[in-house]
Jmol script that loads the backbone (N, CA, C; Angstrom):
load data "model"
ATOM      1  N   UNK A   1       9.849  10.933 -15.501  1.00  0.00           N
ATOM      2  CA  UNK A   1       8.400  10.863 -15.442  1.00  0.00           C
ATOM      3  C   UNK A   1       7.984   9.392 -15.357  1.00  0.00           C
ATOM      4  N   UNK A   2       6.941   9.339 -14.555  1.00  0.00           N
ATOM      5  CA  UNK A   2       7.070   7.719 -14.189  1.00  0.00           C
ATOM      6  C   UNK A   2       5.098   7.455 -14.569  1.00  0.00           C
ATOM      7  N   UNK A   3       5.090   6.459 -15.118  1.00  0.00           N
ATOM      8  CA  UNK A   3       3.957   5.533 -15.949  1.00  0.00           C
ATOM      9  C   UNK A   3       3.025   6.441 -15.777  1.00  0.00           C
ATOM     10  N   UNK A   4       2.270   6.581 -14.586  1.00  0.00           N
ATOM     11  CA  UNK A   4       1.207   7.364 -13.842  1.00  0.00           C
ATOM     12  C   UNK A   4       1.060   8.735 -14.454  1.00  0.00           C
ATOM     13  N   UNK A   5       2.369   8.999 -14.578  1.00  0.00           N
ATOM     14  CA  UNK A   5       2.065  10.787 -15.043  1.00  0.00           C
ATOM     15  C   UNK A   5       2.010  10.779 -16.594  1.00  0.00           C
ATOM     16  N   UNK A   6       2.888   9.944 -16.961  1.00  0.00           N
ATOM     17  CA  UNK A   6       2.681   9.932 -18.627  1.00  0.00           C
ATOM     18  C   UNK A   6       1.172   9.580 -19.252  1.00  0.00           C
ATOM     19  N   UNK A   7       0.697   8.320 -18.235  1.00  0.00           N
ATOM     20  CA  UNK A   7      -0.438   7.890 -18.893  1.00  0.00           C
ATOM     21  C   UNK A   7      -1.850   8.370 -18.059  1.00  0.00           C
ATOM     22  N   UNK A   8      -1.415   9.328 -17.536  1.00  0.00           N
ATOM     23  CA  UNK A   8      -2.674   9.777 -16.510  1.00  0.00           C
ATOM     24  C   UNK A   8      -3.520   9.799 -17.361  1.00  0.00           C
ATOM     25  N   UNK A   9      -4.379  10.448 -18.362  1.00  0.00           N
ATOM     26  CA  UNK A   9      -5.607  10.580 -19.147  1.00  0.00           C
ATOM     27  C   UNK A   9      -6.135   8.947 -19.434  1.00  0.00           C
ATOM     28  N   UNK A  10      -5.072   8.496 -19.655  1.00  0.00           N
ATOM     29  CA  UNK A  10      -5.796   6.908 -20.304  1.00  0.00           C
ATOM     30  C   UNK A  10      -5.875   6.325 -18.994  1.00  0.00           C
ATOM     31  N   UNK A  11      -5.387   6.205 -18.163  1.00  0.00           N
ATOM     32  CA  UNK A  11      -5.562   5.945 -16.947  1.00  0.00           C
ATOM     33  C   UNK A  11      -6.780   6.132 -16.211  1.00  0.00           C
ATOM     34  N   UNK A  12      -7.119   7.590 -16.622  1.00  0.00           N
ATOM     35  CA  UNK A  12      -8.286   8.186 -15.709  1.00  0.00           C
ATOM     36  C   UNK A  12      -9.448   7.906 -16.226  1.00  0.00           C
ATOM     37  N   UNK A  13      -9.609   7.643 -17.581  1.00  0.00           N
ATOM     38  CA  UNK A  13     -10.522   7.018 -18.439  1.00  0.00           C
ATOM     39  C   UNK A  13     -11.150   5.931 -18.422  1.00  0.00           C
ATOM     40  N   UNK A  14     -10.361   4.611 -18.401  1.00  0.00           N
ATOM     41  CA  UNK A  14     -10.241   3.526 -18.072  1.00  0.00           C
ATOM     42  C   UNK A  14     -10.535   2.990 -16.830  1.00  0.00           C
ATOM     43  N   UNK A  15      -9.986   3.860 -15.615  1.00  0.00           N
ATOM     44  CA  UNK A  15     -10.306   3.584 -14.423  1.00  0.00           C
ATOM     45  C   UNK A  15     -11.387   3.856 -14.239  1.00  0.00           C
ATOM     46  N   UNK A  16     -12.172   5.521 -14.710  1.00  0.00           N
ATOM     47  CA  UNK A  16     -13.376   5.357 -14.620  1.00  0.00           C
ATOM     48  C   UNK A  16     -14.441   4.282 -14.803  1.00  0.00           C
ATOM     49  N   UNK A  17     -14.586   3.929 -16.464  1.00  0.00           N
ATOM     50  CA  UNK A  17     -15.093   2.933 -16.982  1.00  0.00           C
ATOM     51  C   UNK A  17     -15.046   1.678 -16.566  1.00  0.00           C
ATOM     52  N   UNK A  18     -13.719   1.168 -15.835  1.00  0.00           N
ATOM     53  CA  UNK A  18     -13.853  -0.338 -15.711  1.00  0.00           C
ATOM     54  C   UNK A  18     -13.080   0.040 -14.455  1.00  0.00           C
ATOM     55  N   UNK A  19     -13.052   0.211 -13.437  1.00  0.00           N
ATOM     56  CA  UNK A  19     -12.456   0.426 -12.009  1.00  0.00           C
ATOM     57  C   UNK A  19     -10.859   0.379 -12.492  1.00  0.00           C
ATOM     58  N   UNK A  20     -10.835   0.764 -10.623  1.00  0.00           N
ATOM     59  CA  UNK A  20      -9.731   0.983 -10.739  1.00  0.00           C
ATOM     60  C   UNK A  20      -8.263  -0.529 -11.311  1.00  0.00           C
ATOM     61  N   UNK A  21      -8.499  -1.792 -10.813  1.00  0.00           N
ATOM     62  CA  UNK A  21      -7.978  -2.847 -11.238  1.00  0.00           C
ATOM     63  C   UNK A  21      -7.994  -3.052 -12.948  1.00  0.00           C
ATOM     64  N   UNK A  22      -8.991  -3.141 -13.062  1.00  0.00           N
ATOM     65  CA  UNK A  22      -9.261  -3.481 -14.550  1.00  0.00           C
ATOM     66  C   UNK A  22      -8.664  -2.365 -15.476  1.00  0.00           C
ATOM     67  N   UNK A  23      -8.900  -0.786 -15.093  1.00  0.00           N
ATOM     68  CA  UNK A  23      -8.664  -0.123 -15.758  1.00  0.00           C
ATOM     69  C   UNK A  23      -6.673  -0.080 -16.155  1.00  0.00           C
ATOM     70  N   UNK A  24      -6.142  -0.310 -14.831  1.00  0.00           N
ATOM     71  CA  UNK A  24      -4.921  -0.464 -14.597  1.00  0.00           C
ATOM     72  C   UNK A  24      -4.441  -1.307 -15.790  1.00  0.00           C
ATOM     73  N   UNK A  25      -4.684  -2.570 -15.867  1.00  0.00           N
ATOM     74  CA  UNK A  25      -4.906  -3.572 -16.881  1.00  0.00           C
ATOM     75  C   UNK A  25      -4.710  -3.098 -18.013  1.00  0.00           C
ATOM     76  N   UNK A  26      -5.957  -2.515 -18.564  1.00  0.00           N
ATOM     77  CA  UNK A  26      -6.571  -1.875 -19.853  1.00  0.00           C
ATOM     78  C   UNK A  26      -5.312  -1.647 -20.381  1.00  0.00           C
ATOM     79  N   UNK A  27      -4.906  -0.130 -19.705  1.00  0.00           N
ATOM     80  CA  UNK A  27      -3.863   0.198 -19.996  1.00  0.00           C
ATOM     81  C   UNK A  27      -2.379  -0.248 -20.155  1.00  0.00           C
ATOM     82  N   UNK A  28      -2.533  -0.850 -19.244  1.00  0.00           N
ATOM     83  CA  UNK A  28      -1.038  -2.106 -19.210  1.00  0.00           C
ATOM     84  C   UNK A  28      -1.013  -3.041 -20.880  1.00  0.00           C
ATOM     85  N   UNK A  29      -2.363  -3.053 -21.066  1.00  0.00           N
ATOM     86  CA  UNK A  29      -2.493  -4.128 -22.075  1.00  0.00           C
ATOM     87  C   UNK A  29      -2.317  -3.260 -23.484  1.00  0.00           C
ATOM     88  N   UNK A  30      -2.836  -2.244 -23.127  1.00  0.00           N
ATOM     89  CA  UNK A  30      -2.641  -0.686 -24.584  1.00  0.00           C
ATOM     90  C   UNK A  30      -0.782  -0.978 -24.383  1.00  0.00           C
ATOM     91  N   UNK A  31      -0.197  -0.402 -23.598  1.00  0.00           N
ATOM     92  CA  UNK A  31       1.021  -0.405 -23.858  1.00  0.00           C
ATOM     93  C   UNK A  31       2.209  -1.875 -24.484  1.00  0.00           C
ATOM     94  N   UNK A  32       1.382  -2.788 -23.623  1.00  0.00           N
ATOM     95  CA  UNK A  32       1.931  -4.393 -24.364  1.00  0.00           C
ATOM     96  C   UNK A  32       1.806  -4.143 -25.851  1.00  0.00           C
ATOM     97  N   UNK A  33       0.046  -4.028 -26.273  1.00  0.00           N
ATOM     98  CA  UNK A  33       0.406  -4.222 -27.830  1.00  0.00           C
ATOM     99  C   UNK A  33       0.733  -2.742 -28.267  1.00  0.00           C
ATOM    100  N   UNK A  34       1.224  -1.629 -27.937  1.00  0.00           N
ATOM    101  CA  UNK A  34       2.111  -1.171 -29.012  1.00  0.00           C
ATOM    102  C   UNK A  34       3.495  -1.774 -29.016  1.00  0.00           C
ATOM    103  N   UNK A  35       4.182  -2.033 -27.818  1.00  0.00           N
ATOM    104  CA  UNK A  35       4.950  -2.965 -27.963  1.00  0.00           C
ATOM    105  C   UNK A  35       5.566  -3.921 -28.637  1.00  0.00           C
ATOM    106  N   UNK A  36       4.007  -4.245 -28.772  1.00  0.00           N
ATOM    107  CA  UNK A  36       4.011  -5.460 -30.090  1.00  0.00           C
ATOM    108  C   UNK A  36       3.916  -5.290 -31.045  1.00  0.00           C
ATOM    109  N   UNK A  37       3.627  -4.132 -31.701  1.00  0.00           N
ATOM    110  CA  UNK A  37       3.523  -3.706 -32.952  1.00  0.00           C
ATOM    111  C   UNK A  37       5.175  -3.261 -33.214  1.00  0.00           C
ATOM    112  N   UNK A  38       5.226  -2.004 -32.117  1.00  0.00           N
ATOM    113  CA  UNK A  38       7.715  -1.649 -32.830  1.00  0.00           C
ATOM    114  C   UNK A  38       8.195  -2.706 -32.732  1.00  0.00           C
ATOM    115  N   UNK A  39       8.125  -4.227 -32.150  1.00  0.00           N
ATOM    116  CA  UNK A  39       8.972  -4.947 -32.249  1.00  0.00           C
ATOM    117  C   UNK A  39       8.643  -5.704 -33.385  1.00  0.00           C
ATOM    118  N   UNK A  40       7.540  -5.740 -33.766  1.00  0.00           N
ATOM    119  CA  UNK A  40       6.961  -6.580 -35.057  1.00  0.00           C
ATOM    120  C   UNK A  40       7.504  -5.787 -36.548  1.00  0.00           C
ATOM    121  N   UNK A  41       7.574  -4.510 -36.390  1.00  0.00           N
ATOM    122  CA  UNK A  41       7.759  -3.583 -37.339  1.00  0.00           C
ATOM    123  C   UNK A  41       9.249  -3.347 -37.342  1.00  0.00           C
ATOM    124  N   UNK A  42       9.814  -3.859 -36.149  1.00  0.00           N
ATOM    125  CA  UNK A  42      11.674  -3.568 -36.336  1.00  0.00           C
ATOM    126  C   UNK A  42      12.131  -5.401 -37.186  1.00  0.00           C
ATOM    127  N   UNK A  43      11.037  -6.287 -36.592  1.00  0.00           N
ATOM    128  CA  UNK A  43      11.831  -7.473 -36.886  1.00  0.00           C
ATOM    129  C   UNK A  43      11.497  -7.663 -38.609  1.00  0.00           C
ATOM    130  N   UNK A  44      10.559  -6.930 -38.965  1.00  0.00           N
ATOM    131  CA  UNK A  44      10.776  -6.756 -41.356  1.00  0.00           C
ATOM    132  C   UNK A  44      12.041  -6.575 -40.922  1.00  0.00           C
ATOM    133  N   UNK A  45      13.069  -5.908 -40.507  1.00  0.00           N
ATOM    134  CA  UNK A  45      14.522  -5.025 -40.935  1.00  0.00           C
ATOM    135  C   UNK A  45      15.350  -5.981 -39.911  1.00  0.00           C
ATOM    136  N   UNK A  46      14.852  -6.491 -38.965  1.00  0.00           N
ATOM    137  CA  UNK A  46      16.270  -7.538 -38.410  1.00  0.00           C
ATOM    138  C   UNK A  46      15.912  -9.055 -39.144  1.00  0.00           C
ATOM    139  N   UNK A  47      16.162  -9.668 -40.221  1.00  0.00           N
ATOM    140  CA  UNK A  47      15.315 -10.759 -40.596  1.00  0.00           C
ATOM    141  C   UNK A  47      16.451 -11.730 -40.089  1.00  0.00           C
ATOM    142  N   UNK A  48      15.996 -13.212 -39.262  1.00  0.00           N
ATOM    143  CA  UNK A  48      16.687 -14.383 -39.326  1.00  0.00           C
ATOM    144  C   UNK A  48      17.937 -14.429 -40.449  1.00  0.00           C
ATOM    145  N   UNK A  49      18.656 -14.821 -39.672  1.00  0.00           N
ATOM    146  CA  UNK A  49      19.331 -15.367 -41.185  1.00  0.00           C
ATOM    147  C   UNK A  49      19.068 -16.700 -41.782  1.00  0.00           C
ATOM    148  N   UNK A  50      19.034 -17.208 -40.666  1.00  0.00           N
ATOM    149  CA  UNK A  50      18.272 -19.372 -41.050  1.00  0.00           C
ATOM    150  C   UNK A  50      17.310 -18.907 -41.521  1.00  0.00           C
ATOM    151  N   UNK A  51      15.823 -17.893 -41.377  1.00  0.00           N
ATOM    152  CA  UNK A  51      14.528 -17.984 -42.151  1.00  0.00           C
ATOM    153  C   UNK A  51      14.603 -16.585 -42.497  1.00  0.00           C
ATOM    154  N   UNK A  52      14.494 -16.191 -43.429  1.00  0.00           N
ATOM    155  CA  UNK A  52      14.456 -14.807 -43.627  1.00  0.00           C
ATOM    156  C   UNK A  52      12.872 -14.526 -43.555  1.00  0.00           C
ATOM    157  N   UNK A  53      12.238 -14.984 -43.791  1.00  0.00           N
ATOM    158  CA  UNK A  53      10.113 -14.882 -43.125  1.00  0.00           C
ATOM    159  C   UNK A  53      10.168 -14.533 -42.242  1.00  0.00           C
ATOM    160  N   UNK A  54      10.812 -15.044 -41.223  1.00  0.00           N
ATOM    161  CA  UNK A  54      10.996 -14.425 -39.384  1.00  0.00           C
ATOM    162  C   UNK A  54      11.860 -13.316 -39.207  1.00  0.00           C
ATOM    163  N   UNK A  55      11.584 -12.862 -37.854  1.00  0.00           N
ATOM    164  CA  UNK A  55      12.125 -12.070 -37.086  1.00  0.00           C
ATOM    165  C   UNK A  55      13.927 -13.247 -36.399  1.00  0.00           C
ATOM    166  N   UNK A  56      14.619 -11.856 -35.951  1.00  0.00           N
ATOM    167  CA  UNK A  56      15.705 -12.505 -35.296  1.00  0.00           C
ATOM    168  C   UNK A  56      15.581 -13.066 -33.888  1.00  0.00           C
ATOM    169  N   UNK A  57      15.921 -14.367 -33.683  1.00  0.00           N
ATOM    170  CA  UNK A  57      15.499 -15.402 -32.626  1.00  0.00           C
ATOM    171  C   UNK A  57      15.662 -14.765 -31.390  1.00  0.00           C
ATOM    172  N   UNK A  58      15.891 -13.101 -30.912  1.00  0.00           N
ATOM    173  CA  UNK A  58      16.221 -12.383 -29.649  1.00  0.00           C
ATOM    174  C   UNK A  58      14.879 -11.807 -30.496  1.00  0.00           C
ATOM    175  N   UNK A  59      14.256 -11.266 -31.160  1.00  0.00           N
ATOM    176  CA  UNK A  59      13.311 -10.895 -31.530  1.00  0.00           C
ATOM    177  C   UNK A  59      12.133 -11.573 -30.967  1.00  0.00           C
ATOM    178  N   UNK A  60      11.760 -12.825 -31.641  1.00  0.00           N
ATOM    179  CA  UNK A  60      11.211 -14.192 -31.729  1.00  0.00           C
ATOM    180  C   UNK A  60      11.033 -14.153 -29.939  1.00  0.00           C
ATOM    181  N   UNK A  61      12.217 -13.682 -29.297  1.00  0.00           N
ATOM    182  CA  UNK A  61      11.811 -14.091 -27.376  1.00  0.00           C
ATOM    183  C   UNK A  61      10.911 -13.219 -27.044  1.00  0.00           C
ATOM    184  N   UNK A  62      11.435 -12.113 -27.881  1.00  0.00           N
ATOM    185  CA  UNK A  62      10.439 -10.536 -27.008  1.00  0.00           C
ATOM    186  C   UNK A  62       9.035 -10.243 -27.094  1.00  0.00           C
ATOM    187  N   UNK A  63       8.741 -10.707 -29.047  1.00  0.00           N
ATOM    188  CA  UNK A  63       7.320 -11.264 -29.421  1.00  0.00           C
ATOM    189  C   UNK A  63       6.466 -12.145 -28.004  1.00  0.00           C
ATOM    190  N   UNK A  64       7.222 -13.310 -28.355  1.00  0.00           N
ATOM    191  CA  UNK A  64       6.604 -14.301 -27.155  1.00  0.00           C
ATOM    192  C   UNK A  64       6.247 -14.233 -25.741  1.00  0.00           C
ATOM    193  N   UNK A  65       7.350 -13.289 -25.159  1.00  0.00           N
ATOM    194  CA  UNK A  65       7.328 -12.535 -24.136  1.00  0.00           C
ATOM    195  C   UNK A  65       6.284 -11.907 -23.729  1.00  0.00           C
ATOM    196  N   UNK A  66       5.880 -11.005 -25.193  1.00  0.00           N
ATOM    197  CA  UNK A  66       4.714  -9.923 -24.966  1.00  0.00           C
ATOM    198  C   UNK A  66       3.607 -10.610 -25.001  1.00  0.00           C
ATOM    199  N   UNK A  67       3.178 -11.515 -25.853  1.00  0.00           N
ATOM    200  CA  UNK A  67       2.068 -12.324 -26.648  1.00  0.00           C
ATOM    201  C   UNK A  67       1.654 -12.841 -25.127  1.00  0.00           C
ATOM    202  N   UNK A  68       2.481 -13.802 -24.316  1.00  0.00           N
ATOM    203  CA  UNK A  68       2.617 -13.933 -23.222  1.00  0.00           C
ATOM    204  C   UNK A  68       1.818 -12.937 -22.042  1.00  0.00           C
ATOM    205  N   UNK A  69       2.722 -12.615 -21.844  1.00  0.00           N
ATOM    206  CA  UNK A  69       2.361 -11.234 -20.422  1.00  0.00           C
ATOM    207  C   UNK A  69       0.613 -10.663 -21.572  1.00  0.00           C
ATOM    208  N   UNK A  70       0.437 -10.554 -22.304  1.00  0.00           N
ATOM    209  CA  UNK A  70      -0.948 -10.012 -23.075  1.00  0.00           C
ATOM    210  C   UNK A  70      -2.035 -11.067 -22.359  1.00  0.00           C
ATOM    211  N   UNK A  71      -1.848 -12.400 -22.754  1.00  0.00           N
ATOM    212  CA  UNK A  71      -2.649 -13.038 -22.334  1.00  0.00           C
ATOM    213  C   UNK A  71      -2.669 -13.535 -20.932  1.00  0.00           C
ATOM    214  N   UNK A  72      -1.703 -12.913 -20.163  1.00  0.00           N
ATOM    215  CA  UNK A  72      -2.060 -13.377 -18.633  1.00  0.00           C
ATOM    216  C   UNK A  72      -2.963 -12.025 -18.153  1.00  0.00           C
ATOM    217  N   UNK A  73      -2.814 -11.132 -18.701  1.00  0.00           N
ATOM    218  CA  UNK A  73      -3.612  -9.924 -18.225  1.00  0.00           C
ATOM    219  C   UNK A  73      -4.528  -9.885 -18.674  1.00  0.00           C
ATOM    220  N   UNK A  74      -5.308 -10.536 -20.187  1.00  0.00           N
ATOM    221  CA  UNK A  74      -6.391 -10.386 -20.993  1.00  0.00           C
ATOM    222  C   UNK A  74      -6.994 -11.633 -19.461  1.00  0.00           C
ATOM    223  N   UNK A  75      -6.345 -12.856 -19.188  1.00  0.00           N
ATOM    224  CA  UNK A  75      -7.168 -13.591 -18.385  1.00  0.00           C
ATOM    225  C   UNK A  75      -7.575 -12.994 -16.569  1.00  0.00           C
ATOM    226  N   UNK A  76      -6.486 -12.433 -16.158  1.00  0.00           N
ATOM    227  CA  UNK A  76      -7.233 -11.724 -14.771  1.00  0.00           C
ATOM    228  C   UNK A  76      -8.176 -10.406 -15.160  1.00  0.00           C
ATOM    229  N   UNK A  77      -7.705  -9.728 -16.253  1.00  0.00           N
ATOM    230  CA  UNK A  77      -9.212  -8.924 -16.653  1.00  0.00           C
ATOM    231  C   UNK A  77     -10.832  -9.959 -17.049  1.00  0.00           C
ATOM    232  N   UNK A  78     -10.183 -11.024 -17.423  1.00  0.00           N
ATOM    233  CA  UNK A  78     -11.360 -11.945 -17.542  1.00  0.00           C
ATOM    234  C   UNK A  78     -12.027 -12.385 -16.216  1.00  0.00           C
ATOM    235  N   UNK A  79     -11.085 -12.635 -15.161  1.00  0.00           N
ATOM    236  CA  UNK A  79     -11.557 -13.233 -13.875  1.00  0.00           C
ATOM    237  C   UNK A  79     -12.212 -12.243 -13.177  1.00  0.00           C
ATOM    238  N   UNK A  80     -11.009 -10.747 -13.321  1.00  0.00           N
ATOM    239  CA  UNK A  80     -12.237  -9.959 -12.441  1.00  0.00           C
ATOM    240  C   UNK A  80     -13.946  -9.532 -13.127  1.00  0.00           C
ATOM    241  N   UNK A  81     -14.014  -9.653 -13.984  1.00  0.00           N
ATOM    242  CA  UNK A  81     -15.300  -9.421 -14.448  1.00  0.00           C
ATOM    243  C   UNK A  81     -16.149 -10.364 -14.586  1.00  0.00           C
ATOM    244  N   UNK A  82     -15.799 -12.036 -14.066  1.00  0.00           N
ATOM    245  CA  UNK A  82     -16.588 -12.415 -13.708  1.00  0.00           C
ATOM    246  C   UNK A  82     -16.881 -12.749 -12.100  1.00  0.00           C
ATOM    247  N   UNK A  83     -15.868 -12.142 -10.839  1.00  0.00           N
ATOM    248  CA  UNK A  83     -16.155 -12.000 -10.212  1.00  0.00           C
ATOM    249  C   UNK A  83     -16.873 -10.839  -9.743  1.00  0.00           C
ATOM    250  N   UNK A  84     -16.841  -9.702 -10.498  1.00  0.00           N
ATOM    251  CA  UNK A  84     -17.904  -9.091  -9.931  1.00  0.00           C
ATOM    252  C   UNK A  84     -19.189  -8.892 -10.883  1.00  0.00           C
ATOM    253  N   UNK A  85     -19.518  -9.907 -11.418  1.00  0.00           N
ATOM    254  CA  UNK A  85     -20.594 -10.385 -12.376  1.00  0.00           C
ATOM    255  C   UNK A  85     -21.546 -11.387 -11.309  1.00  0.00           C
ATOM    256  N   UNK A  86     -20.563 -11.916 -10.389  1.00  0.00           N
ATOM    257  CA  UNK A  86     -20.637 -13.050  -9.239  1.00  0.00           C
ATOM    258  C   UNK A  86     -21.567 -12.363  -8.343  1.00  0.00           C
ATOM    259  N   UNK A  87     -21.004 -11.545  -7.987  1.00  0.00           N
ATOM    260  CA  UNK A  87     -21.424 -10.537  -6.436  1.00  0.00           C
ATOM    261  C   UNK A  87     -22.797  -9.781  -7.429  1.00  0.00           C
ATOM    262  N   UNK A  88     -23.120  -9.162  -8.593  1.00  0.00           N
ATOM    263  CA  UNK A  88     -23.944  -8.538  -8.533  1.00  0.00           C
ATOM    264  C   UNK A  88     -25.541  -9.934  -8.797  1.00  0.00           C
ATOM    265  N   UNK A  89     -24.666 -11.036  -9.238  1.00  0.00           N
ATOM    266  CA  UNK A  89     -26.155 -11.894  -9.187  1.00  0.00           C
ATOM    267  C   UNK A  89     -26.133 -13.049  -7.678  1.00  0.00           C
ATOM    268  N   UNK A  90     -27.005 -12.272  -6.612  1.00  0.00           N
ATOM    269  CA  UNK A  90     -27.482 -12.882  -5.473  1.00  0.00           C
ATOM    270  C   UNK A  90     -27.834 -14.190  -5.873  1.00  0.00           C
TER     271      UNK A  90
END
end "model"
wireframe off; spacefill off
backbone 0.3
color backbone group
């Protein structure tokens, strides 16, 4: 089963509400942070061994990874809404 069919409802929701680009997004960005939450919630139980406060430093990449890819999509959801913020003021 591939993305589309699993997440059709949130999909169809989203797309409604904020088109089809943005909505795509939305959802992309729902799935990043749960993401970010099982890997945040596995790294309590994998702790550093140099810091035991942290996550394990293959942990520490995947966090960053996500935190990452979150905010490049939080910013083209930012761009498209002010380009078509653009087009609706003549």
């Amino acid at each position: 089963m591939n993305i589309f069919d699993e997440k059709r409802t949130e999909l169809e929701r989203h797309e409604f509400m904020m088109g089809v680009e943005r909505g795509r997004l939305a959802v992309a960005l729902d799935l990043l942070t749960d993401s970010l939450a099982m890997v945040g919630q596995h790294g309590v139980y994998c702790a550093s061994t140099r810091n035991p406060s942290k996550p394990a430093l293959d942990l520490q990449a995947v966090l960053a990874g996500i935190e990452g890819a979150k905010a490049l999509i939080q910013s083209v959801m930012e761009e498209l809404r002010a380009q078509r913020e653009a087009v609706r003021e003549p």
